[in-house]
Structure formats: C-alpha cells, structure tokens
C-alpha positions as CSV (number, residue, x, y, z in Angstrom):
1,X,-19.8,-211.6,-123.5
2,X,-23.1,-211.8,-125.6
3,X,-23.2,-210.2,-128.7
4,X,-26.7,-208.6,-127.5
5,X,-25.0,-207.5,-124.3
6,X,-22.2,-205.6,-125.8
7,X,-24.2,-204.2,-128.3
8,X,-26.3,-202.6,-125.4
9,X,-23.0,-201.7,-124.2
10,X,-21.6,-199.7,-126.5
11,X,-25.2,-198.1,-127.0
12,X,-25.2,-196.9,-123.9
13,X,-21.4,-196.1,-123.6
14,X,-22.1,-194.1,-127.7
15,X,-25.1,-192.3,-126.1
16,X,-23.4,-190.8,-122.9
17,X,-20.4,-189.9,-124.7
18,X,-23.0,-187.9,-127.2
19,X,-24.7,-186.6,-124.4
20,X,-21.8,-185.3,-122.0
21,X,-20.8,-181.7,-122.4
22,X,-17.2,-181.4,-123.1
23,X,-16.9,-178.8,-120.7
24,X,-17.9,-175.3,-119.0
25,X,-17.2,-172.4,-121.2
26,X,-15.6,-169.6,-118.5
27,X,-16.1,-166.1,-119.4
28,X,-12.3,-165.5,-119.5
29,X,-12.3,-168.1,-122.2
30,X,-15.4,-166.4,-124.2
31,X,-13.5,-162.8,-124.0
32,X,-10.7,-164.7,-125.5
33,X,-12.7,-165.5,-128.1
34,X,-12.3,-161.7,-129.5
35,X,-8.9,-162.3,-131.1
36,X,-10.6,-165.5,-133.0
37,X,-10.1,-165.5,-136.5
38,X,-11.1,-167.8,-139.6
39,X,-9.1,-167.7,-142.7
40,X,-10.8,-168.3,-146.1
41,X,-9.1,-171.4,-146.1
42,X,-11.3,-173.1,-143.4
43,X,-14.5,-172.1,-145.4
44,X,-16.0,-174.3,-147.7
45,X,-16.7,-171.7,-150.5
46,X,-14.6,-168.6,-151.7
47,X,-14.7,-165.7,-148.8
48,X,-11.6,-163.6,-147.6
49,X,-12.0,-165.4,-144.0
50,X,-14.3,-164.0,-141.1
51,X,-13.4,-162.1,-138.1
52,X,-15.0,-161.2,-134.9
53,X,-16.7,-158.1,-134.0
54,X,-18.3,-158.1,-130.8
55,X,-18.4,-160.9,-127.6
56,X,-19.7,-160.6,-124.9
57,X,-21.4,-162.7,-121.8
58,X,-24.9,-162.2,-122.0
59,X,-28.6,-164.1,-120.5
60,X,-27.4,-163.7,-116.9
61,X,-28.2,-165.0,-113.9
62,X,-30.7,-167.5,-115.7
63,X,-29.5,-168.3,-118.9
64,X,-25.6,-167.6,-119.0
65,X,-24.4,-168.4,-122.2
66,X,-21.1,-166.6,-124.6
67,X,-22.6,-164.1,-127.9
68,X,-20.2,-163.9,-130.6
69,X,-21.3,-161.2,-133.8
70,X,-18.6,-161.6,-136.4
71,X,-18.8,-161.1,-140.2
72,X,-17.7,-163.0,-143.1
73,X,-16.0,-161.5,-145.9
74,X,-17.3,-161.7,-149.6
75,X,-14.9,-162.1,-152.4
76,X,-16.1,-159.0,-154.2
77,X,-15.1,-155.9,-152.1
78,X,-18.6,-154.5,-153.3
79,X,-20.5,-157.0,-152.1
80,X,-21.4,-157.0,-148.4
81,X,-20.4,-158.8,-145.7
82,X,-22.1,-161.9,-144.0
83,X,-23.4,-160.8,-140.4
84,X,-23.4,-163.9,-138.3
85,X,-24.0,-164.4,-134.5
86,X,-23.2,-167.5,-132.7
87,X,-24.5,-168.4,-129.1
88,X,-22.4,-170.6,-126.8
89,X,-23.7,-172.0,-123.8
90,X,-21.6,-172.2,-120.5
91,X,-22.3,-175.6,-120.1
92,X,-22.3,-177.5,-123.9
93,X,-24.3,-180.7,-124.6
94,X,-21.7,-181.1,-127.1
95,X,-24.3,-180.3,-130.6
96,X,-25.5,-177.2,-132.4
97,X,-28.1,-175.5,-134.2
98,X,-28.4,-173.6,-137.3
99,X,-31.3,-171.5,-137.7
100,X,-32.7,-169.8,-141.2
101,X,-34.1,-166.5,-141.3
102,X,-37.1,-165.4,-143.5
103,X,-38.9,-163.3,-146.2
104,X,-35.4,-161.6,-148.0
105,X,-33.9,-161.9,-144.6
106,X,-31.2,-158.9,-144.3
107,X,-30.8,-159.3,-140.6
108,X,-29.7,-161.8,-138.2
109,X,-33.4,-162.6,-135.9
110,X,-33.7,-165.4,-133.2
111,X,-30.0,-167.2,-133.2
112,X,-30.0,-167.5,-129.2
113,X,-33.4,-170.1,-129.5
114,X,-35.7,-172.5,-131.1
115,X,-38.6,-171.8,-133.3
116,X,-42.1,-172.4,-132.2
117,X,-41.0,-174.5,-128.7
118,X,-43.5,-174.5,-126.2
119,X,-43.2,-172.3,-123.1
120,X,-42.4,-175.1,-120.7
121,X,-39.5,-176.7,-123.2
122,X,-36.5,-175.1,-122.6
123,X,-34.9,-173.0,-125.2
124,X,-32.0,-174.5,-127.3
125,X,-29.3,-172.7,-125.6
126,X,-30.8,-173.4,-122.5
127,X,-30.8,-176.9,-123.4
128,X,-27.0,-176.6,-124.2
129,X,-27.0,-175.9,-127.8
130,X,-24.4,-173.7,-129.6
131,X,-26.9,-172.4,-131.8
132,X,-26.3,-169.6,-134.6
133,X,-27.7,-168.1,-137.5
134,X,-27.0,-165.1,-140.0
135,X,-28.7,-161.8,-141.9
136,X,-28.0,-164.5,-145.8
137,X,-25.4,-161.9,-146.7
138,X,-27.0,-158.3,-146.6
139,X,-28.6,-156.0,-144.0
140,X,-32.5,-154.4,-145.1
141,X,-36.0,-155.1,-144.8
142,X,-37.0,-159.0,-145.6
143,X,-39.4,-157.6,-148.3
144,X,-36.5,-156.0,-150.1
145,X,-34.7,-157.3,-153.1
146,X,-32.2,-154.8,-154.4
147,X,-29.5,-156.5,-152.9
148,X,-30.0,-158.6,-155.4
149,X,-28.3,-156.1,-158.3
150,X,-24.8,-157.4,-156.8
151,X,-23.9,-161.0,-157.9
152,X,-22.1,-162.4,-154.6
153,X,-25.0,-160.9,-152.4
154,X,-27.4,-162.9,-154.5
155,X,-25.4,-166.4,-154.4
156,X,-25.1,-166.2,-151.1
157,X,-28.8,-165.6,-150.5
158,X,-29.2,-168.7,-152.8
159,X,-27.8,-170.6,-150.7
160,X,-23.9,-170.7,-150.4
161,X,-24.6,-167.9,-146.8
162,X,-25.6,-171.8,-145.2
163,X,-22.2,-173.1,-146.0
164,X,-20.2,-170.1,-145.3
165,X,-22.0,-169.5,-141.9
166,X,-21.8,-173.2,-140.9
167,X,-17.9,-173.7,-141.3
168,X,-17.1,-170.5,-139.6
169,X,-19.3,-171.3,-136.7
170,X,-18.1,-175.1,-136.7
171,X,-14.3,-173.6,-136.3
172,X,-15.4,-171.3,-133.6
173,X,-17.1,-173.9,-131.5
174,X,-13.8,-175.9,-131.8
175,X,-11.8,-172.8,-130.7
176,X,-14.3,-172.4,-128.1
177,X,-14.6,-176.0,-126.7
178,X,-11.6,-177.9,-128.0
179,X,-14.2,-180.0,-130.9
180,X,-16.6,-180.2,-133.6
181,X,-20.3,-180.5,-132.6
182,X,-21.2,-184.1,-132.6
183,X,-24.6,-183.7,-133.7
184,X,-25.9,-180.6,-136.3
185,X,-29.1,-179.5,-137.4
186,X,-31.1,-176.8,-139.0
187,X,-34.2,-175.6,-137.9
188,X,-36.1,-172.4,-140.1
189,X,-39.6,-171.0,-141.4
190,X,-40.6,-170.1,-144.3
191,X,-37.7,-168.6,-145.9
192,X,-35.5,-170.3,-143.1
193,X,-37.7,-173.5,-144.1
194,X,-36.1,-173.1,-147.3
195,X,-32.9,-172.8,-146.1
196,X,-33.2,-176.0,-144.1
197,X,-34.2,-177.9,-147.4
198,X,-30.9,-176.1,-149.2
199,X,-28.6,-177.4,-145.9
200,X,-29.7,-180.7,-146.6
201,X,-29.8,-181.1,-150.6
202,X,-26.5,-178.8,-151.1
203,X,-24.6,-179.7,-148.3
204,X,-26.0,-182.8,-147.0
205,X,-22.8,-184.6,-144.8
206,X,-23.3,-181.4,-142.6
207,X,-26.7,-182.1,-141.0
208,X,-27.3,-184.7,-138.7
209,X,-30.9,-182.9,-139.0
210,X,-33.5,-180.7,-139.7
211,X,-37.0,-179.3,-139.1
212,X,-38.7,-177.4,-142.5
213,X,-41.3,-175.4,-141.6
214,X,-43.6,-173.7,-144.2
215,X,-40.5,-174.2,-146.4
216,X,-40.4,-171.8,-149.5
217,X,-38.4,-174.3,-151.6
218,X,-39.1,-173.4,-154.8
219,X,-38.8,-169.8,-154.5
220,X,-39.2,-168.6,-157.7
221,X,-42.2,-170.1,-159.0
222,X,-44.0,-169.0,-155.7
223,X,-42.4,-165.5,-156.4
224,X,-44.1,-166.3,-160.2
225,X,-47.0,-167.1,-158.6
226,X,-47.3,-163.9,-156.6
227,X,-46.5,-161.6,-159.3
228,X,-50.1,-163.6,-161.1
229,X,-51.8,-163.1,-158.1
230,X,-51.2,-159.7,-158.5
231,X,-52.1,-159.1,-161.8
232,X,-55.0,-160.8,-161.7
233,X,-56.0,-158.6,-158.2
234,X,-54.8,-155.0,-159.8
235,X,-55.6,-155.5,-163.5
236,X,-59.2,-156.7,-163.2
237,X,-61.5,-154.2,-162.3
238,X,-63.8,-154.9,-159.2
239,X,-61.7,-158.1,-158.6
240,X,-60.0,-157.3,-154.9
241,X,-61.2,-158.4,-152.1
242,X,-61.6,-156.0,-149.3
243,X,-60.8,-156.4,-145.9
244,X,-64.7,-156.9,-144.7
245,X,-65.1,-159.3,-147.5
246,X,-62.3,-161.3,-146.5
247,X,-63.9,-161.5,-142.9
248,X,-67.0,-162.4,-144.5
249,X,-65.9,-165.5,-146.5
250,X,-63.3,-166.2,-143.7
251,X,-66.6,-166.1,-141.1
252,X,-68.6,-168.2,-143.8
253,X,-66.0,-171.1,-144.3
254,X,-65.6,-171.5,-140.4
255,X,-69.6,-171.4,-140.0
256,X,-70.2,-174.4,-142.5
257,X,-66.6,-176.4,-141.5
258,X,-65.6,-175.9,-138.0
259,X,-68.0,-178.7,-136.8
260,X,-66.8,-181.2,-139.9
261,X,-63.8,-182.5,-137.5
262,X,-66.3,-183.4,-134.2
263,X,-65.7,-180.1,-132.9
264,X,-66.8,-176.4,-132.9
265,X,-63.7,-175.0,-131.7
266,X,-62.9,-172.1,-134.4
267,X,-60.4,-174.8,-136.0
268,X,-61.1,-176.3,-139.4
269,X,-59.2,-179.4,-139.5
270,X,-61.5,-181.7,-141.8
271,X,-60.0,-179.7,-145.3
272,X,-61.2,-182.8,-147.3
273,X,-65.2,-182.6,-145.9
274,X,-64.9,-178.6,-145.9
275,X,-63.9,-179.1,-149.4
276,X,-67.2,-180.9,-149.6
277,X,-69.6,-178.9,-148.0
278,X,-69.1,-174.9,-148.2
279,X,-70.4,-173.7,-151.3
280,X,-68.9,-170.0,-151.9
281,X,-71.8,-169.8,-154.5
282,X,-74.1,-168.9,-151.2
283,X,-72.2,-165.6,-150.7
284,X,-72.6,-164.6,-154.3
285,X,-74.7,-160.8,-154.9
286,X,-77.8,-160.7,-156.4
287,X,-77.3,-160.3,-159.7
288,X,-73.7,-160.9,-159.5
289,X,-73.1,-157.1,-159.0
290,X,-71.2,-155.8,-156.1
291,X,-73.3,-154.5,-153.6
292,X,-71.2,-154.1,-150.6
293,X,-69.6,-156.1,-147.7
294,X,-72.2,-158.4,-147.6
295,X,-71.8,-160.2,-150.3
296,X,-69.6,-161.4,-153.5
297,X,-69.8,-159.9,-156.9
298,X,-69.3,-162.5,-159.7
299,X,-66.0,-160.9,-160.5
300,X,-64.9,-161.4,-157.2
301,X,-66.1,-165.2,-156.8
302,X,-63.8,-165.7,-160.0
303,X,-60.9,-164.6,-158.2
304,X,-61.8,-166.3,-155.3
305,X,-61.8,-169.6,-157.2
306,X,-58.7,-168.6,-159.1
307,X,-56.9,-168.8,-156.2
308,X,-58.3,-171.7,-154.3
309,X,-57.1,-174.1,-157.4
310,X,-53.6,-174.4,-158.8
311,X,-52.4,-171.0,-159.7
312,X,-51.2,-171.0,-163.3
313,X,-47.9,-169.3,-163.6
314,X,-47.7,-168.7,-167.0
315,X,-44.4,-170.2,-168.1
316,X,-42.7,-173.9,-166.9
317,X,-40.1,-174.2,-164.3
318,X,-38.7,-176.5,-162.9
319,X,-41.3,-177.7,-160.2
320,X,-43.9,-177.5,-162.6
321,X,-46.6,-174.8,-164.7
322,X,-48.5,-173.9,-161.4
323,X,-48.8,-173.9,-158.0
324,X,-50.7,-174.9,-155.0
325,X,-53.9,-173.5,-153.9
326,X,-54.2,-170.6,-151.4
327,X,-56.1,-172.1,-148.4
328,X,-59.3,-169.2,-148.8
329,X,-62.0,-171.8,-148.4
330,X,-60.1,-174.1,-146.2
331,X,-60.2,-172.5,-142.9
332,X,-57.6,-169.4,-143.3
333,X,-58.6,-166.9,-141.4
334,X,-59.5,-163.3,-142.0
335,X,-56.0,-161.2,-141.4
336,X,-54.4,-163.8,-143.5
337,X,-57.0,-163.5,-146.2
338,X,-56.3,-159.8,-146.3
339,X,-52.6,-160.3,-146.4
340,X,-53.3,-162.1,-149.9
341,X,-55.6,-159.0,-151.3
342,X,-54.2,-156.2,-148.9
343,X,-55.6,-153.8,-147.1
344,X,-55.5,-150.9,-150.4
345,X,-57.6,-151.4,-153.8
346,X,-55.4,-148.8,-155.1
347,X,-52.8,-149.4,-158.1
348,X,-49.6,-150.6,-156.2
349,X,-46.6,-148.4,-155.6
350,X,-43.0,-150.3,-156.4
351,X,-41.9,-149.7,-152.6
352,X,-41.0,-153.1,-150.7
353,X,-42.8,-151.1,-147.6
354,X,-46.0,-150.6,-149.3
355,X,-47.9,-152.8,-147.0
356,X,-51.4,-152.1,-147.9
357,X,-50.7,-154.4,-150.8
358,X,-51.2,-158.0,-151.8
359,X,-48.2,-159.3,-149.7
360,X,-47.5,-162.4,-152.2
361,X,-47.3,-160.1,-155.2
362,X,-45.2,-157.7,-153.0
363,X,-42.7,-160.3,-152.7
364,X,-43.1,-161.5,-156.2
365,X,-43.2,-158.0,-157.6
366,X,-39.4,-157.0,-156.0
367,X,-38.1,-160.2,-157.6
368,X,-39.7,-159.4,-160.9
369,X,-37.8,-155.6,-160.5
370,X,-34.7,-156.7,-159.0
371,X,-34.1,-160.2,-159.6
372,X,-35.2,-160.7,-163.2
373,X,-35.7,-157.5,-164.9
374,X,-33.0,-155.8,-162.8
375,X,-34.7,-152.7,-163.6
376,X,-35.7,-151.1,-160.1
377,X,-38.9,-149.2,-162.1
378,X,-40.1,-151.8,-164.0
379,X,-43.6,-152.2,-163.6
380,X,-44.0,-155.7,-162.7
381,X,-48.0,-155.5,-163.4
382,X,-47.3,-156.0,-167.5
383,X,-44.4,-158.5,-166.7
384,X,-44.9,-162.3,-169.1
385,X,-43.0,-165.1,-167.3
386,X,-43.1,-167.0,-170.9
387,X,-40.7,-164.0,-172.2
388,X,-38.8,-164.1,-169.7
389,X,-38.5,-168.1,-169.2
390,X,-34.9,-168.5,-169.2
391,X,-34.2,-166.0,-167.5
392,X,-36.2,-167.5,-164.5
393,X,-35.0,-170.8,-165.4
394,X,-31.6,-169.8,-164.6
395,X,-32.3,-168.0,-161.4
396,X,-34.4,-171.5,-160.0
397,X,-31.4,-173.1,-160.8
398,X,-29.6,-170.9,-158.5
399,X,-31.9,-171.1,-155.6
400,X,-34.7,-173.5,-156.0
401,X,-34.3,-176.7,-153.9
402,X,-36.6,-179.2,-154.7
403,X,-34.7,-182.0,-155.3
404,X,-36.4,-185.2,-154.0
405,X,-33.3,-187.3,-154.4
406,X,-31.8,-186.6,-150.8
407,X,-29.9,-189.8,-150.6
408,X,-26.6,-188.4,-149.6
409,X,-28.1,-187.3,-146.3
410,X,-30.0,-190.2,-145.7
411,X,-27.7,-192.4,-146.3
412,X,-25.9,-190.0,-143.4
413,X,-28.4,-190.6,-141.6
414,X,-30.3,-187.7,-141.4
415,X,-33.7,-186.9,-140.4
416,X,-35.9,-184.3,-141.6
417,X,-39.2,-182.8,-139.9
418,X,-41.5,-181.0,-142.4
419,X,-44.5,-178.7,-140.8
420,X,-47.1,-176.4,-142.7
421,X,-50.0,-175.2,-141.2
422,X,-53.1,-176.0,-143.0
423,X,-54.8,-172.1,-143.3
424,X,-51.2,-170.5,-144.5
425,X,-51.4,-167.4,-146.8
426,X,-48.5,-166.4,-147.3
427,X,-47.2,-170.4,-148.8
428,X,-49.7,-172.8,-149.2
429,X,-49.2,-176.1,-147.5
430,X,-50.0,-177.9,-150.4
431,X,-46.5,-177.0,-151.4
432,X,-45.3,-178.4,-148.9
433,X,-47.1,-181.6,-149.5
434,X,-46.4,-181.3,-152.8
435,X,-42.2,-181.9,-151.9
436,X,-44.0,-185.1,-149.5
437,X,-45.0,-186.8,-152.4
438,X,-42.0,-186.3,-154.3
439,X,-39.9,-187.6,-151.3
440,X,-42.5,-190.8,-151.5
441,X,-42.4,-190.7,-155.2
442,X,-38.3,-190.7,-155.3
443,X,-38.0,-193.3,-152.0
444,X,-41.3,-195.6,-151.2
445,X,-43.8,-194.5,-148.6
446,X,-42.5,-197.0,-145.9
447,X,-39.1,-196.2,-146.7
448,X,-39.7,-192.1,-146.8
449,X,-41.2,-193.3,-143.3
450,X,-38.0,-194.1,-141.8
451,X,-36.2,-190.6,-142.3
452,X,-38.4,-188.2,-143.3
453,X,-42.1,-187.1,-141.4
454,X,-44.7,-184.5,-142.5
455,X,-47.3,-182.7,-140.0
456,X,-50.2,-180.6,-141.1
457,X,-51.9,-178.0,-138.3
458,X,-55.2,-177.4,-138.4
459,X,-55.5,-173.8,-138.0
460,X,-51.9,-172.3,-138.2
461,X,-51.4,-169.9,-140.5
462,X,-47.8,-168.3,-141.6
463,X,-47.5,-167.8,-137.7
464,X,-50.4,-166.8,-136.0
465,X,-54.4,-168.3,-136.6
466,X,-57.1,-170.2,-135.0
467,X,-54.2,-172.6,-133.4
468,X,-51.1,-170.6,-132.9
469,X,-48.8,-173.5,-132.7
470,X,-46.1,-174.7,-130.2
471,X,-44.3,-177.8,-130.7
472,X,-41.1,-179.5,-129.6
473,X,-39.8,-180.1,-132.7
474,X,-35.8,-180.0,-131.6
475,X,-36.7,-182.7,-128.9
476,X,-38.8,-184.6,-131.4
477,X,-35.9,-184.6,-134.2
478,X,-32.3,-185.2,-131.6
479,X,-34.7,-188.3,-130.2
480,X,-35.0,-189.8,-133.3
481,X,-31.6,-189.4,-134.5
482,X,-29.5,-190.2,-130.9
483,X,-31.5,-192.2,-130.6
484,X,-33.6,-193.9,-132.9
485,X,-36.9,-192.9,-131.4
486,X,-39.9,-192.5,-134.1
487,X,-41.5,-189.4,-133.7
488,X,-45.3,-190.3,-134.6
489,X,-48.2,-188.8,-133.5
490,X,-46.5,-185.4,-132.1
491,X,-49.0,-182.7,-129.9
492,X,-49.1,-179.3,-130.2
493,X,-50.0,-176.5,-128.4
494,X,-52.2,-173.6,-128.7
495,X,-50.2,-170.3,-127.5
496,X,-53.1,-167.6,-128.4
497,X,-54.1,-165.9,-125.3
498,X,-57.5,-166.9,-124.9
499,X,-56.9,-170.6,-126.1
500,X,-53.0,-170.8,-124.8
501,X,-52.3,-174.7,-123.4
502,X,-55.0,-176.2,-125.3
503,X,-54.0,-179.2,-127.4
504,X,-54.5,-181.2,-130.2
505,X,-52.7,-184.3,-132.1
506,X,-50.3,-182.5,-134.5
507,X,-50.9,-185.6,-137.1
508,X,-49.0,-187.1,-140.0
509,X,-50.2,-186.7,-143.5
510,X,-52.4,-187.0,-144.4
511,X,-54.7,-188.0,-141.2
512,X,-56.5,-184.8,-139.3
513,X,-57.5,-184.9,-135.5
514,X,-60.6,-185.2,-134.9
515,X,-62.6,-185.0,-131.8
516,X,-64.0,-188.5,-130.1
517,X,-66.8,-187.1,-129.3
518,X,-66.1,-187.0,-125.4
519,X,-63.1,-185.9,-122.7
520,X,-61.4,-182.4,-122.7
521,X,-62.0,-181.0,-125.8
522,X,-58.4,-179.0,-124.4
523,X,-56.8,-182.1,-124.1
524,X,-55.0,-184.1,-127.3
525,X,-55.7,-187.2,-126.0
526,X,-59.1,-186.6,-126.4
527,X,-58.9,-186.6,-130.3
528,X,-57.7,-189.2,-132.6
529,X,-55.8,-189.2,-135.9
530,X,-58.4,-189.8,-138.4
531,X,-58.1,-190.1,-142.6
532,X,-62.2,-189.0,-142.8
C-alpha cells in the first residue's frame, strides 16, 4: 500500500473515530448519575471531593439532553463551595466544552450553550457537546468582591475554579459515557475570556482549544486602571461626562467616520482613518466653559483625551505602567460611553449595585476595598497604587495571565481564537491586541499564524453596538484542530433587530472590511479585508 494512501487512511479512519458518539445517554442512566461521586483524589488541586445535587432530564422534545448541578468542596470549611453544572447530551459527539463566566462571576450563567453562535448554528449541546461551566467558587452579584476576604474563595476565582471544575466534570462524563472527551475546549467573555487565557497558560495539556473573547487577562491592572478613571471622573470638578454629552461626541465620531470604510452604515470600522480625521477640538465650548449638552468644556475635552490614550496607572505591574485606550473617539457608541462616566455626577457610594456610576471604576473600586485594602469602607477615591505596589504585585501574580510563552499547549496542539470588538467600553481591544503582539513577539508572525488567530469587529461593543455580533466560533476552532482547517477570513453576523442577518468579513488583525463600493451592502462578500 502507498505511504500517501494509508496516511489518507488512517486520516479518515482517526477522524470518524473522533467524530462517532460513543453512545446514547438513556435517562435511566442520567438518574443514575445522582449517586455519582468524586473524591478529592480525582481532582487536580486540594478539594474534599464533589458530590451531586440535582439531575434531572431536561430541553425536551427538541433538545433532550442530561443536567447535572453538583458542588465541589473547598478545603477550608469557611470557604464556599464550587457550584458547577454539566450538560450531557443524549447522543455525544464524543468532546466537551468549558465555558467562563464574567465580571466577579458568583453564579453559574449559560453552561447548556455557546457564546455568541448565530441563530441558524446549532447550540453546543445540540451539536452533541457535554458542555459545563461554574459560579468561580462563590454565589453574588458579578460586581461584588467581598468574597474576596476568604483566601480559598479568592484562589479559586484566580484561577484554580478552571481546574477543579474541569476534572470533576471530565470524571462525570466518564461515569456517564464509559470515556474521557476526546476533544476539550474553553470558550468565555470578558471575565470568561480571561478564564480561557488561564485554562490554557495554567493548565495547558487540558485544552485541545479555546475561543478568548474580550479577555480580561490582566485583571488587576485594568481594575488599576478603573479605579484612575475614577478619580480622575469624581475628583475633578466639571470633568464627567453626562449622558447627553456622551451621545453627542458618540453622534459626532460616527458623523465624521462612518463613511471612512466605503460605507455609511452606522459602523466605524476604518479606526486608523477615524483616528485621522475627527477632531474633538470641534465640539469644544466657546470659551472652554461648560455651557450645556451641546458642547465640551475644556475640562471635559481633557478627560476625554485622557482616556482615549494609554491610561497611566500610577505604579508598574507586571504588563506594564498603563493601559490601552478606551475606544471614545473610535466608534463606541453612546450607552457604552455612559457606562464609562455613568449615568450620576454625584460622589460615588461604596455599594457594588450603585450603577449610576463609572462602571470601570465600580469594578476597580470593589477590588481596591476588598481585594487590596481589605477594608470594606475604604474610600477607594484617595487610594495610590505606588503605596500599595506590592501588594498588587502579589495579587497579579495570583491571577493575571499574560504569559506569551504558551508553548506547552501548542506544542499540544492547541488552538486559540481571540475576538474583541473594536467600540468596547468596558475592556478596550487594544488590550487584547496588546496580548497579539506579545504572542508574535514570543513566537514569529508566521508561526503565531499557525495556532493562534485574532479578529477585531467593527462596531461590537462589550455585547451589544452598532454590529451586535454572531459568529461560529466553536465550528471555526473543532475545524481547525480535527481537522486542520485554517480559519481565515471568518463572517459575522449582525443580530440587532433592525440590522439582524446582515453581514460583514469579521477580519484578522490588523485588516478592516471595507465596502467595494458595489453588491449588498448586507452581504460580506460584498466587502474586502483591507489594511487602509
């Protein structure tokens, strides 16, 4: 036999063993599953083993699949238990899928499907997956850091939650269907983007896989950055921004930019020309004096421009002395703008639920209280990250993950997808970008190229904008590792209800779609990937 015709072979005899289910799950066999338990010794990191708590068959007639709820058990009897859910599908396709949560997370959201698929793509478990996910180790509100005051609650928040929930669901779906998953990935946004990056760099010969999306990596200088934000918003007098200022510049930016990319669609996607070409100066008050919604008082231009260029954060950690600009004059849209300055000029109040505030200095001000300080009244608004440098050095340490050097899971052959939408106000995609060029920095650009792909979205903010996204990312990523297909130009589509279906190129960095000039301006094939 020829050596090309038996390598074809076994390619094809590799790929239908990976694809074949092992079997149907029967409900009798799910029920069984109550009695399951994990001992500590099956868990990769220190836990007193994790039993079930609830099963049940759920998603019928259409989408009849086996719900396990279980918890984990910490170490320290203080410290509260892991909540997990796993989903198993009648009929398995033999692979799973871990998905992150977000903000603090403190509760278990979205474990039965994939994030951001479109409409017509099938969900995860519908697709066959045994897909899972947990609450990090606490139950509260994902703005809320006092869990943080108990050591084991805050590790596993860090990070080691991922591992713990990973072997427990791994022996379950061995219980459950007589092996391990053959293929595993991690799929998460924002704070579940994070999580992805921490699967991979911490544990990295578990992942076969995963998406990043609007990852918050380095957590604690963002949470630094917040907390500057909000000093610079609540300590300078006549600095915020008000909601009908924020629609103004929002309105201003898509007036001169929209058109930049071949199209007048409500979608910035030229950043660099836009860059270029709006002028905030032009929305300035005469005088430089506020004078109302209509315009920008000097003070207020300063702050604007404070925070559309590397925000210092006053001490060094470990991913640097600043970080990345908040997208204000590149397209982000005017709820997200206000999310930034919130809705309230007032002094902020210490609750996590005060929502009329900035919602980056929110998030940076219960780390400050809980995390740092561990002082529940501290008043985060005097707080100096120089003073407190080690203290924050010691906490990225903990659960920062921005290593570049990912060659473990390469070399594993993994396969990472990175998204960030380009008008995101809640983490700026040049964060993201900024963990791109390390990847190309640590590996080569052709080499990054063969396991690791970035996509920016024109118009997507943290999870709404002028392009709500939808995107196969799961399909995109098992295609390329089962089997070897290179994702390239993906498409994505709009899901706002009066754009939903329209589409555009969802390009690698650093090109942009931009329009042809002619076809369906609904249709991506209409636009091309363009670097200017």
């Amino acid at each position: 036999m020829k050596a090309s015709l038996l390598t074809g072979l076994l390619l094809v005899i590799s790929t239908a063993v990976l694809a074949a289910p092992q079997k149907q799950l029967t409900q009798a066999q799910c029920i069984g599953l109550k009695t399951a338990r994990i001992d500590a010794a099956s868990i990769g990191l220190p836990t007193r083993g994790a039993v079930i708590t609830a099963v049940a068959m759920a998603g019928q007639p259409n989408e009849p699949h086996c719900k396990l709820e279980g918890q984990i058990k910490p170490v320290d009897l203080k410290s509260p238990d892991i909540e997990f859910q796993l989903y198993l599908p009648l009929m398995w396709n033999g692979k799973a899928l871990q998905l992150g949560g977000g903000g603090f997370d403190g509760s278990v959201k979205g474990a039965d499907t994939a994030r951001l698929a479109p409409a017509a793509t099938p969900g995860a478990l519908k697709q066959g997956y045994a897909t899972f996910g947990s609450d990090s180790g606490h139950q509260g509100g994902v703005s809320d850091a006092s869990f943080t005051l108990n050591d084991e609650a805050w590790q596993n928040f860090a990070g080691a939650q991922i591992k713990k929930t990973h072997d427990v669901a791994v022996a379950l779906i061995q219980q459950a269907y007589g092996r391990k998953p053959s293929r595993m990935y991690f799929q998460g946004n924002s704070q579940g983007g994070h999580e992805a990056l921490a699967a991979i760099q911490r544990f990295p010969l578990d992942y076969d896989g995963a998406i990043a999306i609007h990852p918050v990596y380095n957590v604690v200088e963002l949470h630094m950055a917040g907390i500057r934000i909000g000093q610079a918003i609540y300590n300078t007098p006549g600095a915020w921004i008000s909601p009908a200022k924020s629609a103004l510049i929002a309105n201003a930016v898509n007036g001169a930019c929209d058109k930049l990319d071949g199209l007048a669609d409500g979608v910035v996607a030229n950043i660099k020309a836009c860059d270029a070409t709006f002028k905030l100066a032009h929305l300035r008050c005469k005088g430089g004096k506020d004078e109302g919604a209509g315009c920008l008082s000097d003070t207020q231009i300063a702050m604007v421009h404070r925070l559309s260029k590397p925000v210092s954060l006053g001490v060094s950690l470990p991913s640097g002395d600043s970080f990345a600009p908040w997208p204000i004059l590149q397209g982000a849209d005017a709820p997200s703008i206000v999310s930034v300055f919130g809705s309230g000029a007032d002094k902020p109040k210490p609750e996590a639920s005060n929502l009329i505030i900035s919602f980056p200095y929110m998030m940076g001000d219960q780390a400050v209280r809980y995390e740092v300080m561990r002082s529940p009244q501290y008043d985060s608004l005097t707080f100096d990250p120089a003073a407190h440098k080690q203290r924050l050095l010691e906490l990225a340490s903990q659960v920062d993950n921005n290593e570049a050097d990912i060659r473990a899971f390469v070399q594993h052959g993994g396969k990472l997808l990175l998204m960030h939408g380009t008008a995101d106000m809640a983490v700026p995609p040049g964060n993201t970008v900024a963990y791109y060029e390390k990847l190309q920095a640590q590996f080569g650009e052709k080499t990054v190229r063969q396991f690791a792909r970035l996509y920016l979205a024109p118009g997507f903010t943290h999870s709404s904008g002028a392009f709500r996204v939808s995107w196969d990312s799961l399909g995109t990523l098992d295609k390329w590792v089962d089997h070897g297909i290179d994702p390239g130009q993906q498409v994505m589509i709009d899901t706002n209800k009066g754009t939903a279906g329209r589409e555009m190129p969802l390009c690698d960095y650093p090109l942009f779609p931009k329009y042809k000039g002619q076809g369906d301006t609904h249709a991506a094939s209409s636009f091309e990937c363009a670097s200017e």
